[in-house]
N, C-alpha and C positions, 0 to 999 in steps of 0.2 A: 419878278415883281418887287422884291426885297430892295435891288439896285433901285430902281426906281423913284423910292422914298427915301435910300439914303442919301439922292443924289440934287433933294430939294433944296432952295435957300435956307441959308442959315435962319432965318427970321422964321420962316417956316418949321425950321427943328425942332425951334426953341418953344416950341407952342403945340407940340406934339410929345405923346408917348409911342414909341413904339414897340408889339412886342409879338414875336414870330412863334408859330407852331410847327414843330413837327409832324409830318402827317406819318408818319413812321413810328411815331409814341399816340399809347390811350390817349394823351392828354390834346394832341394837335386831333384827334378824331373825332374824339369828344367837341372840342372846340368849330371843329368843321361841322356838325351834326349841327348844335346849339344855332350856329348864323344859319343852317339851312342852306347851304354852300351845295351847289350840286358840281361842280367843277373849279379845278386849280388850273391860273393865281387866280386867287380874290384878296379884295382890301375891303375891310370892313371900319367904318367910321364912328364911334361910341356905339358901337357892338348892331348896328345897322352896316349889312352886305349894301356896299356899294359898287365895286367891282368885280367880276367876275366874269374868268374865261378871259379876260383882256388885260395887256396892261395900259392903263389910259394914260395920254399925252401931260405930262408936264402941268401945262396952264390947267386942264380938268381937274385932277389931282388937286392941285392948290384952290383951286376954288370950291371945291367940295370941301376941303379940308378948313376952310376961310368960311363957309356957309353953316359948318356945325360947331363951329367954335366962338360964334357969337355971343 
């Protein structure tokens, strides 16, 4: 899932934070609880679970990501 996003347009980087959890530390658990994640990958968009269990195509991703950054 991680490839995924790093592998978007630059324009798209640049308008993005990115920031990965461990699910192997309190803290990535902690993090997976909080979104209410019931399955890995997920991507979650200003703290809204919008993927999960999948990793979504390219153009979805970007438009999802273009839809909460308005």
């Amino acid at each position: 899932m991680a490839e995924a996003v790093k592998v978007l347009p630059p324009e798209i980087q640049d308008i993005i934070e990115v920031r990965e959890w461990d699910m192997r530390t309190r803290e990535g658990i902690k993090r997976f609880m909080e979104l209410k994640a019931r399955s890995l990958p997920s991507i979650a968009l200003n703290n809204e679970l919008v993927f999960e269990a999948e990793i979504p195509l390219q153009e979805d991703l970007i438009a999802a990501i273009k839809e909460r950054h308005k």
